[in-house]
N, C-alpha and C positions, 0 to 999 in steps of 0.2 A: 455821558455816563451820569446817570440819577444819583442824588446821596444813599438810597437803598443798596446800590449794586456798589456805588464802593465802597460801604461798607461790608458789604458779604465780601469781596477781595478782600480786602486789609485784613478782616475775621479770618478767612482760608487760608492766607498767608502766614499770618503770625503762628497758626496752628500748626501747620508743617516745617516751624523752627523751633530750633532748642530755647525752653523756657526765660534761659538765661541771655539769648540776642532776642529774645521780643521788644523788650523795651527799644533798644537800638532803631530794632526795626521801623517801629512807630515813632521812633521820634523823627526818623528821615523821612515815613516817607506820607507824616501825614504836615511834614513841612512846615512847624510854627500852630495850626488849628486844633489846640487845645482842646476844642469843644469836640472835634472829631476825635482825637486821641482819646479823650476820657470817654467817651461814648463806645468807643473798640474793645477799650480796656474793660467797660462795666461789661459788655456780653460775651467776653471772654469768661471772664470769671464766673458767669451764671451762665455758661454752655458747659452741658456733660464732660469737657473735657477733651473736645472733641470726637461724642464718639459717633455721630454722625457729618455730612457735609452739611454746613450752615445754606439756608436757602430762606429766600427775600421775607416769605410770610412769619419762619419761623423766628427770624432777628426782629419783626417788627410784633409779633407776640411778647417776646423778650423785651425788646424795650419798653412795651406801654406797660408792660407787670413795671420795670424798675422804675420808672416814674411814679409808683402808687407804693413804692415800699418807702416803710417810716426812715425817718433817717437811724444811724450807728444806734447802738445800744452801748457804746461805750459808755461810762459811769450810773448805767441803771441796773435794775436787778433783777437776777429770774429767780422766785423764791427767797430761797436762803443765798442764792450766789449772787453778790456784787462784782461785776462788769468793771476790769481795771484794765485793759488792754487786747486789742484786735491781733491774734496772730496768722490768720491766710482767711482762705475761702476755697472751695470745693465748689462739685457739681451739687451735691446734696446739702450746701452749707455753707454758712459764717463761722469759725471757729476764733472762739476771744478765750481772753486769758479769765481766771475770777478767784474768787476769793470764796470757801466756804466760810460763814459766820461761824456755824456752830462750833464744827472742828479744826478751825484755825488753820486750814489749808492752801494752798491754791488748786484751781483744777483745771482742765482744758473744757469750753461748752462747745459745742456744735448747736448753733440754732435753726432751724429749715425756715428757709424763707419765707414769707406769708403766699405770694405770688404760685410758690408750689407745695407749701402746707395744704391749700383750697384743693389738691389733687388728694383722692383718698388713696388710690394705688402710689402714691411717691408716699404719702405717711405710713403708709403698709410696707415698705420700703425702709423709711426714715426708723420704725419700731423694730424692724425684723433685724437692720442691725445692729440695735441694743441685745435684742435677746441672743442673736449670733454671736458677739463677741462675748460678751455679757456671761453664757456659755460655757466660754473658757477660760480655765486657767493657766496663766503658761509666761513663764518672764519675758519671753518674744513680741508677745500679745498685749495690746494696749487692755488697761482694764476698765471697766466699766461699770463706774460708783451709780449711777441713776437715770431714770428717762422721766420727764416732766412733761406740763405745761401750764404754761400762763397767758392766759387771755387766748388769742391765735397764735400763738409762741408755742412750737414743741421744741424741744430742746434735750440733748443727750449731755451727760456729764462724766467726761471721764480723768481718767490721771492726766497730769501735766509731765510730759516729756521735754526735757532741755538736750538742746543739742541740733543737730542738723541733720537734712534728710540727705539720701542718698545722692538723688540729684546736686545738691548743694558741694558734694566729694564729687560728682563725675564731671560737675565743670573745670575744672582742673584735669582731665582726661583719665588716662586706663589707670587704676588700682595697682597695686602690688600683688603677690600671689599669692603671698602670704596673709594679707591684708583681706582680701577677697573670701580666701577660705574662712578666714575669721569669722567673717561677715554672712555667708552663706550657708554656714554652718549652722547657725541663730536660726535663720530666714528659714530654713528648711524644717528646723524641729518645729518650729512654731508652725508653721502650716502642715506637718504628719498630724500636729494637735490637732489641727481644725480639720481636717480632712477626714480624721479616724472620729470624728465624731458626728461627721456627714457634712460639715459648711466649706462650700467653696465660697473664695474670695469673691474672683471673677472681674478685678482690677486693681493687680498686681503692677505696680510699676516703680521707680527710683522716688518718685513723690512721696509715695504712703508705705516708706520705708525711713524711718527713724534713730538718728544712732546718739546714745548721750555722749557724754564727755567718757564716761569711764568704758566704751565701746561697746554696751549692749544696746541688740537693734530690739526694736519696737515695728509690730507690722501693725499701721493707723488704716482706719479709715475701711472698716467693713459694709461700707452704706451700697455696695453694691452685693454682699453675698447672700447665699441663697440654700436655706436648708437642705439636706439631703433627707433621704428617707435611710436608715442605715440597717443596712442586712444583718448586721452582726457586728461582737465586737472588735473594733478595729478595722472593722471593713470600708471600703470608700468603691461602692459598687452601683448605686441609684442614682441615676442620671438626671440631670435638670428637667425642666420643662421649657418650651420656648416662651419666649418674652411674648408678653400677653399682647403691646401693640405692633401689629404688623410694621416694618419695616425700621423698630426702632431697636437700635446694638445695643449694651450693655457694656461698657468697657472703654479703654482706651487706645486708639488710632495707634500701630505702633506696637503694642504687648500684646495684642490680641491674640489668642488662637485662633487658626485657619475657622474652627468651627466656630465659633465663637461668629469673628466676621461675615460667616454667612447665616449668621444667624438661627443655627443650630443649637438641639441640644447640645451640654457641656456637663463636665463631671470636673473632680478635683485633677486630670489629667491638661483640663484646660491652664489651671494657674501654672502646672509644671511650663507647659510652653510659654507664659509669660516670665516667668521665670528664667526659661532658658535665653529669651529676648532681653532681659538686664544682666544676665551674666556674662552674654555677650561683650554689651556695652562697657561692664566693668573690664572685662579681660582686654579688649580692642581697644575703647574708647570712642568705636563709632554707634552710632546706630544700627540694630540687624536690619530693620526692615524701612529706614527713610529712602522715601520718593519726593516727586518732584508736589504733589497734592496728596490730600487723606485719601483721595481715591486712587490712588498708586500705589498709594502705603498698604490697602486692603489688599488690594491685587496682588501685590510681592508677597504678603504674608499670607496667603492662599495660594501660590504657583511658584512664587521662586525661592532659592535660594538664597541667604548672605553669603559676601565673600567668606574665603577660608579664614579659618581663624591663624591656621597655619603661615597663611600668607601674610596677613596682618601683624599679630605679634608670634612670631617663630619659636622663643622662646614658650611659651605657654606650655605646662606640661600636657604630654600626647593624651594623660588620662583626665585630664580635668578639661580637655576639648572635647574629646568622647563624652564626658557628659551633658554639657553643653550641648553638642549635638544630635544628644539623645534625648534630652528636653525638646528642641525644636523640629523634630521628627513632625512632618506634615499628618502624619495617621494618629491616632493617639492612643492605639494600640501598640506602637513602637517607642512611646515614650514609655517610663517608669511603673509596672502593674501596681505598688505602695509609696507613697512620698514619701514614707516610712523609709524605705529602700535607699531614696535618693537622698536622706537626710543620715543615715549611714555611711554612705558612702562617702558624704563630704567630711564624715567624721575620720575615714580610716584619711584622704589623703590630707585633711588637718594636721593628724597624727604622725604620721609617717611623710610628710611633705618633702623629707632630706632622701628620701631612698624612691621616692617617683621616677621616673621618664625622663630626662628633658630630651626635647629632640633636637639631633641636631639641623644646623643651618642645610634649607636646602631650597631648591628651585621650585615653587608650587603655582601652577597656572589658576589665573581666576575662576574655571570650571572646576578646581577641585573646593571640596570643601562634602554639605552633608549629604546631596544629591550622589557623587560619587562614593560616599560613605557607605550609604544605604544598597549602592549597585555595588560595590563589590564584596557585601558580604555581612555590611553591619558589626563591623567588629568593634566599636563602638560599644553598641548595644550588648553585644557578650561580654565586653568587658565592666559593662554596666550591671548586667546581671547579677554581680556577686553579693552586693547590696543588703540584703538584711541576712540571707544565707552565709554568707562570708563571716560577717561580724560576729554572729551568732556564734558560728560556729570557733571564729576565730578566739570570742572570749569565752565559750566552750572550754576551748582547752585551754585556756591561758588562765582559768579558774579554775582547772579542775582539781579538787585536792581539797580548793581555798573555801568554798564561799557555800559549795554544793557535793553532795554525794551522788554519783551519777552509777548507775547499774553496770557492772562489768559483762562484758560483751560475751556471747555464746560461743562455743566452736563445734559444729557438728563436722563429723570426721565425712568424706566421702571415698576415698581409696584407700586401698586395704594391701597394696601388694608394692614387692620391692622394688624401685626404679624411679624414672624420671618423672613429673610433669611440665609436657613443652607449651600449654597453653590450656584457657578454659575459656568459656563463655556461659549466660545465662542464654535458653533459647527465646523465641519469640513469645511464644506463652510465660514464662516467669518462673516455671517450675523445672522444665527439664535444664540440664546442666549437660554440656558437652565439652570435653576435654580432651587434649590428647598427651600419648605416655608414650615413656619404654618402657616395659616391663621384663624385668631380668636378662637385660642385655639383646630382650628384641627388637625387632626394627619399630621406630616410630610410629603410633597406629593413634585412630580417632575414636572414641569412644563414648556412649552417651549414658547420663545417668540421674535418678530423681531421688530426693533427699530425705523421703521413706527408706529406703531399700538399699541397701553396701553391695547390691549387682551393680555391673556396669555391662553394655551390650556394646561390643565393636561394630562399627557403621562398615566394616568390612575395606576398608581404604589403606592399602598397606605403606608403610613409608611415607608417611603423610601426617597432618599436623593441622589444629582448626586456627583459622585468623578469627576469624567475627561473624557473626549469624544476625542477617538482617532482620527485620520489620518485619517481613512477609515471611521468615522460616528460611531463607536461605542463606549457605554456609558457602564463606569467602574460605579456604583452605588452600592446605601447601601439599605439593605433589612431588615427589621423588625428593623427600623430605632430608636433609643432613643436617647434624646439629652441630653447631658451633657454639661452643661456651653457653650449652643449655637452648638456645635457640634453633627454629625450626627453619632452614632456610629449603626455597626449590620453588616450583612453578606456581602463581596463583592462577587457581580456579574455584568458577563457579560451583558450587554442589548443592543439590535439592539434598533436604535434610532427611528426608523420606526414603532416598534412595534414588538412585539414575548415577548416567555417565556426566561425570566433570566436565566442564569445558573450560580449557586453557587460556588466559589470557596474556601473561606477563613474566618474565625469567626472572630467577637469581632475588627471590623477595625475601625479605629476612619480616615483615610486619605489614597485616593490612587492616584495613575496616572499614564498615559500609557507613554511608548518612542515614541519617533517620528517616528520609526518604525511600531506604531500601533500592537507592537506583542506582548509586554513584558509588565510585571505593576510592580510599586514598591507600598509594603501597608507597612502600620501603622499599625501593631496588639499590643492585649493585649495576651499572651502567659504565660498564668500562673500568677506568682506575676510580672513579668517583661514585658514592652512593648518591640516588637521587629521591627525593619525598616526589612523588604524584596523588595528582586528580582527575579521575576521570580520563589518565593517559597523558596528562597535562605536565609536565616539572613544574616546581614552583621553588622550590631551592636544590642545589647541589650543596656535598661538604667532601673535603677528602680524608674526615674521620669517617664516623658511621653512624646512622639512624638505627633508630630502634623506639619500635612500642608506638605508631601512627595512630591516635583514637579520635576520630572528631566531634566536634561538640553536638549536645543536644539541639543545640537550634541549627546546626549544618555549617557554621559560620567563619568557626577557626579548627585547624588542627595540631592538638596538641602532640609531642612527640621529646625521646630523650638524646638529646645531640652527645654525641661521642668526638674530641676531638681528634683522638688519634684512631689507628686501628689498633682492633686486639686488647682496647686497653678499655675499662668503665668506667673511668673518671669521666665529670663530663654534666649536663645543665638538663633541664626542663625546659621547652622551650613551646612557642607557637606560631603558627602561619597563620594570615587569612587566604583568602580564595583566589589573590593578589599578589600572592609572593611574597608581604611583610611579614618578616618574622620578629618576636621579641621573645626575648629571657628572661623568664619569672623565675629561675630560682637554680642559682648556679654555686660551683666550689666545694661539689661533691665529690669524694672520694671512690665513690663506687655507686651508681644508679643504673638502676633497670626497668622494670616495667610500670606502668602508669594505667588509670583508668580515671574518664569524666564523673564528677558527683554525678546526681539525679540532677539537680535545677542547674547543672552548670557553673554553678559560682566557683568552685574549686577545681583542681586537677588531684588526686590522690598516686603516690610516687612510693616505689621501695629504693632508699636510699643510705649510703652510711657515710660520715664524718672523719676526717683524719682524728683517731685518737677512741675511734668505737670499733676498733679491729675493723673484721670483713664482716659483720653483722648487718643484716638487712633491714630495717624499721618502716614504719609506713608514715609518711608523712603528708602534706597536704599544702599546697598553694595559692591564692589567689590567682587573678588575673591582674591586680593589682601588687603582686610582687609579696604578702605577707604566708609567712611559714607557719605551720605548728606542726604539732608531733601527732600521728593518731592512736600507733601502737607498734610496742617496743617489747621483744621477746628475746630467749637465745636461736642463735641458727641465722635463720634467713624467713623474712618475711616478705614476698609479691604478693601485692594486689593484682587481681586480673581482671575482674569486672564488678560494676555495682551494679544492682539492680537498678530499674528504670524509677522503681516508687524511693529508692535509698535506703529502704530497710535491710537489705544482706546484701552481702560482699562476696566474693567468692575470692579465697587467698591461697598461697600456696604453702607449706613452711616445712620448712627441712634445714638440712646441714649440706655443705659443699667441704671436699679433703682434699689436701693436695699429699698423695704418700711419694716418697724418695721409693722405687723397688729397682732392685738389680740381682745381676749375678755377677757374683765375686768370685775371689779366690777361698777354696776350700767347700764351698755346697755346687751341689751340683742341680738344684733350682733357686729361683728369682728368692728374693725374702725383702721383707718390708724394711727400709732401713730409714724412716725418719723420725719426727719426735711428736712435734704438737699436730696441728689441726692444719699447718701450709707448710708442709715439709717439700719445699723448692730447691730443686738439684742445681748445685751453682757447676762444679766441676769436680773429676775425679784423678786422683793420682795414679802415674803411670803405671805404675804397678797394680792399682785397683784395690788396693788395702787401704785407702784412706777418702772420706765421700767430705766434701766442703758446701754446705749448703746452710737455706737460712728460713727461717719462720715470719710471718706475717702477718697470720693472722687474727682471730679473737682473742690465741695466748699469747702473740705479741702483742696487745695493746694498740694495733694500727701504727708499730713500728717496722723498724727491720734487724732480727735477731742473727747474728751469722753463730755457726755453729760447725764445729767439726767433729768428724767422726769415725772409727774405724770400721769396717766393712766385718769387720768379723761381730759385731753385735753388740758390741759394749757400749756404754753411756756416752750420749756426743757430750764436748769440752765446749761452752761456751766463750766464742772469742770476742765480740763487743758488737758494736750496734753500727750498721749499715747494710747494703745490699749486695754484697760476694760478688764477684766477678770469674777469679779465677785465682789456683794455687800455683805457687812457684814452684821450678823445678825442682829445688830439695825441702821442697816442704816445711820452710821455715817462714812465708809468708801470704796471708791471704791478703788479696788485692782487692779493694772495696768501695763504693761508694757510701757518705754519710749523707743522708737527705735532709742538709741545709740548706741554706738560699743564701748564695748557689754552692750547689752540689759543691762537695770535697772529695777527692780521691786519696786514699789513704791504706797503708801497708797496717796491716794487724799482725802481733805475732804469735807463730800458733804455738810455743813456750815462749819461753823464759824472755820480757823484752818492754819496752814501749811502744805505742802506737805511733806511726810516721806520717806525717802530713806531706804530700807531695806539691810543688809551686803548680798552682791551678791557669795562670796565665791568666788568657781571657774567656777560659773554657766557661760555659754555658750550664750545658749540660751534658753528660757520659752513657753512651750505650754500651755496646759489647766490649772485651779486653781482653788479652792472654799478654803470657810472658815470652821472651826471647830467650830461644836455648841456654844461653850460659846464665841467666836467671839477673843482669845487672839492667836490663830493659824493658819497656812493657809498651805495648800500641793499644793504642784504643780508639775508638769511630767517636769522635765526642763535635760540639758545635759554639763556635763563637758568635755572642749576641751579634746579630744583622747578617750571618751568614750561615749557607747551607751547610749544610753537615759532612765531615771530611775526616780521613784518617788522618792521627799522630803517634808521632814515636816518643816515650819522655824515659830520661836516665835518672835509675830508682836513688842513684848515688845523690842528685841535685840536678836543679836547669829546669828551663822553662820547656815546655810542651812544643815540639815542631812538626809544622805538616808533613806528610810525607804520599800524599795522595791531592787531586783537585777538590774541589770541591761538589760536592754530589756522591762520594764513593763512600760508603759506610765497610770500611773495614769489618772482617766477622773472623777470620781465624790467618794466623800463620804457619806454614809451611815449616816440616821438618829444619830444614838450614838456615829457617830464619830469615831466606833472603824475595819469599816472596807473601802479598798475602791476598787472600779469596775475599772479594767484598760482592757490593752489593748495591746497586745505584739506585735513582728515585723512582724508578719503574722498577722494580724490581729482576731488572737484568743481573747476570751475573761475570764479574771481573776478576782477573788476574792483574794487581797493582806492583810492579818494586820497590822495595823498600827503600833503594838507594837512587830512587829517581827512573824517570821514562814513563814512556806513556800506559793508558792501561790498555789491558786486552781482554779481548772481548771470550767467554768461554764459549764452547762450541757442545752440542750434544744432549742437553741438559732440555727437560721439558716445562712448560709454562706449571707454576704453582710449584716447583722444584726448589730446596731451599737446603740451604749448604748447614753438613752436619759434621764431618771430619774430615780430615786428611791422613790417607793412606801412609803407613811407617816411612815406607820408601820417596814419599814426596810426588808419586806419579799420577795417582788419583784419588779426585774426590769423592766423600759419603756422600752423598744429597738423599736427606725422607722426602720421599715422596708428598702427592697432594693429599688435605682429609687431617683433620683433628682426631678422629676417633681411630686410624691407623699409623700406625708405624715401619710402614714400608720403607727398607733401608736400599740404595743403590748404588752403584760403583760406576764413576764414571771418568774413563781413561783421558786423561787430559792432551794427551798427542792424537791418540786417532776420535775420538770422541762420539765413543762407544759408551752405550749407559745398558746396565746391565743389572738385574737383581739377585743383592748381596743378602738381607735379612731382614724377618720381620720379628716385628718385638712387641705386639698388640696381647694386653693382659687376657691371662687365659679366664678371668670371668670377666666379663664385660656390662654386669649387672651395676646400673647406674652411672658408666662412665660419661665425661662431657667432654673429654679431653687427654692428649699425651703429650705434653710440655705446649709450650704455646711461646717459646725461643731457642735461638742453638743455644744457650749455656742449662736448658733442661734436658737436655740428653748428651750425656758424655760416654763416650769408651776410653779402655786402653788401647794405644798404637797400633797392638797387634790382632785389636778385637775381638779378644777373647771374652772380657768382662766390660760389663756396660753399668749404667743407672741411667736412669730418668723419673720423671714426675707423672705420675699418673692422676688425673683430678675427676672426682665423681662428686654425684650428687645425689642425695636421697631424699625425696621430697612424699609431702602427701597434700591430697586436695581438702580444703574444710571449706565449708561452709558457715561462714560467720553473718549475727547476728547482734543489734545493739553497738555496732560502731560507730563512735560519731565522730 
């Protein structure tokens, strides 16, 4: 081996180790030879940095230049600067410490070495970036007092930066998180500066990154960037040109972008990928892209992947990996469209770093990571999305009031008539508007409408309901449509918008929607005991509350959706899938959520949702992907969103009022009459005689409490008895039995005169569903549940004593039996039981039909009520408990059925007397209308 070739090894080698073992390197393994070691070390330092592989002719170019440079400039002068100390050297430079005379300063100089001053394209280089930095101003950004020369001396001058560069922190290995965002936070604004004013870096790496003592970074060393030509302001859209000699890179081995290494044009989306190659490092602590030589290093950083990040450090929040991996996105159209964007975004998770992600521990193969990212759906990248949109918007509203006066929003009305609306959409063009209603108690119908004109024309589709109208004009809709709690549930199908025959695809869907592809739908089924979210026919989660509100993002990538834990009930999260089955929770601990729709850019989800302590009112509210909330508008009644437009300038909302009235028939009229008080008059239970109704309010005019309220049936003012949720009146009507909605629930006697409130010993009860009393009135059972265990009937004595089982567990008690000695439950499938009071096993009822659901008990104790199936009927049935015979006893469906959504929605909403004469229950309607809004942000 010639001394040429081992020095191109030694060169090659030092180059593909970390800065901080070269030395090591060289001191093993040039063994003692001095001469050779300083001779490695001088063309290291006067090599670009590596950003080509070193070869024979170009080291012996290099060396015969460093033989003919003067020696140090230490203690001489360039100008006014005095030379008092050497602080590194670059590909483009000496950089010494100096002294300005005049202004009693110190400064940092870059001097270009004579050897490549003689090059006029490297001093066209050497000048470009004085004026690049030079440029700007920005506390990130090294600044730049002057550009000189003396003699063959050009020389740049800029500030003195104390402190240490990043590399100098990554020999010590990976960062903190906190530490990191700190850090990147700087690093990012400072290059949106330079970016938005057209200069790309274009060699980006831990080197020419600067941190003083007091933690502000400095991004050094622009001798590689390169003007843009700039579209406009703020724009970062004019692409480089290629590097003028053929086969020579730009950059550093290792940060490189893909294009970059092949020697492509590059724009300011290249630094994002260098960028995302040291945050890497900081977060890990390895290397993204080391190989075994610089030319494996290129290769990996043009074809492969790094390991996961996930894999490496687990901790690492899920969102600051997504960005990370959306920096190093191989295309660079998948990276960040503004670094503006991406320097936003490190701002919100700065901010909010305590309310992030962390993920937990789990098993990640070295195939996963951004490759698997990108395949299954990029959700990364949407969650990247939010970025300047988010922030915007976020401090939007978080200012509004403060700093800005913002235009209040328009509402254009678009129905005109009384009744429901069960959905809307914009159509494919942007102007028709297609909804569907009830109107005055008719069946479900589709309807379309343009926002000149208060017509509306029926698509002619009876009992039916729209989901979502593709890309291409065509209509996802619901066929043999029934509403539940306002929702359109029944068959999804296809439908030209135009007109033609539906074609069925999938049963029992309560919410669908198409991709922006126009090809694909995501639905909300019920699939046995379990709702299922699908794609494309695909499941990707089950829950055994309920879905609702399916809308997938604009770029196709996640689907957003509103999780319900229980059934029946609308408390309940915001939530998203990707294309994968992950789903995460952006925005949970709401009292009552409904329907949702995607901003236009995606950075948000916008939600109608209400708060414990804002009654049952609807507000529109708005979420990141990133987990941050704001408010967007807040009225009386009820506000859904249903669709934004595609450009985000209108909304299409819904806003109405939702009632819940107590109506019966009593003793003394001989029709139904309205007997409750505010806006959620909720039928708790009626006395046996039917002269007295025990029920409770919850809504707007309770304050998002629970009001209990009694009152007599002949029409006089109900008596306010105190605060909790009614269950049921005692037999002489001296006590109502209640739950208070603390943590955890209390069960407790109210008296309806003269008396104090009785706290009952709670045990280990949990939580309390349904409850009645024991004929002689000294006992009371109730279905309730002990933390860690399934739900199960007790018996507790009103006198004192603790709560005792009196069923297994799984049996939900729901009514007892004349003599008290048996009672009608209900198990987790919704089968129906005869349990003992005093012990045995339960048994099974016999006669009863699927969706059949226990409403009373016959005087005599022989047979049960059970209503029938259907929220919007009340079909009553009689079913003989020894031969098991079911039979139809009455129907009790409001004689105007204009806007109804509902007839009680549990047994303690519909009560009779024994001998079923007189009855009550809760009737709950809605009266909505469709607007078209404009100006909401």
């Amino acid at each position: 081996m010639d001394r040429w070739q081992q020095i191109e090894e030694l060169c090659q080698s030092a180059l593909d180790r970390e800065p901080a073992q070269r030395n090591a390197f060289l001191q093993e393994a040039c063994r003692g030879d001095e001469a050779l070691r300083r001779e490695v070390e001088s063309l290291l330092t006067y090599h670009t940095d590596g950003q080509r592989i070193l070869d024979r002719p170009a080291l012996q170019v290099v060396a015969e230049k460093l033989a003919e440079e003067p020696p140090t400039l230490l203690g001489k002068s360039l100008g006014p600067y005095q030379v008092v100390g050497v602080l590194g050297a670059g590909g483009m430079g000496e950089v010494y410490r100096a002294r300005d005379a005049r202004l009693n300063r110190e400064v940092a100089i870059k001097v270009l070495p004579r050897h490549l001053s003689e090059r006029a394209d490297l001093q066209q280089r050497f000048e470009q970036e004085a004026r690049a930095a030079s440029a700007l101003n920005h506390p990130n950004i090294i600044t730049i007092h002057e550009i000189g020369r003396v003699d063959s001396a050009h020389y740049l001058v800029m500030e003195l930066v104390e402190g240490k560069t990043l590399r100098e922190m990554l020999n010590s290995g990976a960062l903190a998180i906190k530490r990191i965002l700190q850090l990147t936070t700087q690093v990012t604004d400072g290059l949106a500066k330079a970016h938005a004013a057209g200069i790309v870096h274009r060699d980006l790496k831990p080197e020419n990154l600067m941190i003083t003592k007091e933690g502000l970074v400095k991004i050094l060393d622009f001798g590689l960037a390169k003007q843009q030509r700039v579209a406009g302001a703020g724009t970062e859209t004019a692409a480089l040109g290629k590097s003028t000699e053929p086969g020579i890179l730009l950059g550093t081995v290792g940060y490189m972008s893909p294009e970059q290494a092949r020697g492509e044009a590059v724009d300011f989306r290249s630094d994002q990928f260098s960028l995302g190659a040291i945050l890497y490092e900081m977060v890990t602590g390895k290397r993204a892209f080391a190989r075994g030589s610089a030319a494996q290093t290129l290769s990996a950083i043009i074809v492969e992947e790094p390991r996961a990040i996930a894999e490496l450090s687990p901790s690492t929040p899920t969102q600051l990996r997504w960005i990370v991996e959306r920096c190093l996105a191989k295309d660079p159209e998948e990276r960040y469209a503004s670094t503006r964007d991406l320097a936003r975004e490190f701002q919100v998770l700065r901010d909010r770093l305590s309310e992030v992600e962390r993920p937990e521990a789990a098993v990640v193969t070295p195939s996963t990571g951004i490759r698997q990212w990108r395949l299954i759906g990029v959700i990364g990248l949407a969650a990247a999305l939010l970025a300047v949109f988010s922030l915007i918007s976020f401090n939007r509203g978080r200012d509004r009031g403060r700093n800005e006066t913002l235009p209040l929003p328009t509402f254009h009305r678009l129905t005109f008539q009384q009744g429901t609306i069960t959905g809307a959409r914009f159509g494919a063009d942007g102007q028709t508007v297609v909804y569907g209603a009830t109107w005055r108690g008719k069946p479900p119908e589709i309807f379309t409408t343009r926002s000149e004109s208060p017509e509306s024309r029926s698509l002619g589709l009876q009992n039916s309901g729209i989901f979502s109208i593709s890309s291409s004009g065509e209509m996802a809709v619901s066929l043999g449509c029934t509403l539940q709690s306002g929702e359109c549930i029944g068959t999804l199908a296809r439908a030209p918008l135009a007109g033609g025959t539906p074609k069925e695809l999938l049963t029992a869907v309560i919410g669908a929607d198409w991709a922006p592809d126009g090809k694909s739908l995501a639905a909300a089924c019920l699939k046995g005991e379990q709702w299922s979210l699908e794609y494309d026919g695909r499941p990707l989660l089950e829950t055994s509350g309920w879905i609702q509100s399916p809308r997938i993002s604009p770029r196709g990538d996640l689907i957003a959706f509103v999780e319900h834990p229980v059934l029946k009930d609308f408390s309940g999260s915001v939530s998203v899938v990707d294309l994968a089955g992950k789903k995460r929770t952006l925005s949970t601990g709401w009292k009552g959520v409904y329907s949702l729709a995607w901003s236009a850019g995606g950075s948000e989800i916008w939600f109608s949702a209400t708060k414990v302590g804002k009654g049952e009112r609807l507000d529109v509210h708005a979420v990141t992907l990133l987990g941050q909330e704001r408010e967007i508008h807040n009225g009386p009644g009820f506000s859904t969103v249903r669709d934004i437009s595609r450009d985000g300038l209108r909304v299409l909302m819904v806003r109405g009022t939702v009632r819940g009235a107590a109506i019966g028939l009593t003793p003394g009229s001989s029709i139904e009459r309205h007997l409750g008080w505010f806006d959620y008059s909720t039928v708790a239970d009626l006395s046996a005689d039917g002269r007295t109704l025990l029920f409770y309010e919850w809504g707007e005019a309770a304050r998002g409490t629970h009001m209990v309220y009694l009152r007599k049936t002949d029409g006089s003012d109900p008596q306010r008895l105190g605060e909790g949720r009614p269950l049921a009146l005692s037999p002489n009507g001296k006590w109502a039995l209640a739950v208070k909605q603390t943590q955890p629930p209390q069960l407790v006697l109210l008296p309806t005169g003269p008396g104090e409130q009785k706290s009952l010993p709670r045990g280990a009860i949990a939580e309390y569903k349904s409850a009645g009393w024991f004929p002689d009135g000294n006992q009371i059972f109730f279905a309730g549940t002990e933390s860690g265990h399934r739900p199960r009937t007790y018996v507790q004595e009103i006198g004192g004593g603790e709560p005792r089982p009196v069923t297994d567990e799984g049996y939900l008690g729901a009514l007892l039996s004349p003599d008290g000695k048996r009672i009608a439950a209900v198990d987790r499938y919704g089968e129906l039981y005869l349990c003992p009071v005093e012990g045995g096993e339960a048994r099974a009822i016999e006669g009863y039909e699927e969706h059949d659901s226990l409403l009373q008990w016959s005087a005599d104790g022989r047979s049960l009520l059970l209503r029938g199936a259907g929220d919007l009927l009340l079909k009553i049935y009689k079913l003989d408990l020894t031969s098991g015979r079911r039979e139809f006893w009455k129907d009790l469906t409001p004689s105007d059925p204009t806007g109804l959504i509902g007839i009680g929605s549990s047994v303690g909403e519909v009560r009779m007397t024994p001998d079923g004469r007189y009855y009550v229950y809760t009737s709950w309607t809605m009266q909505s209308e469709l607007y078209l809004v404009e100006g909401l942000k």
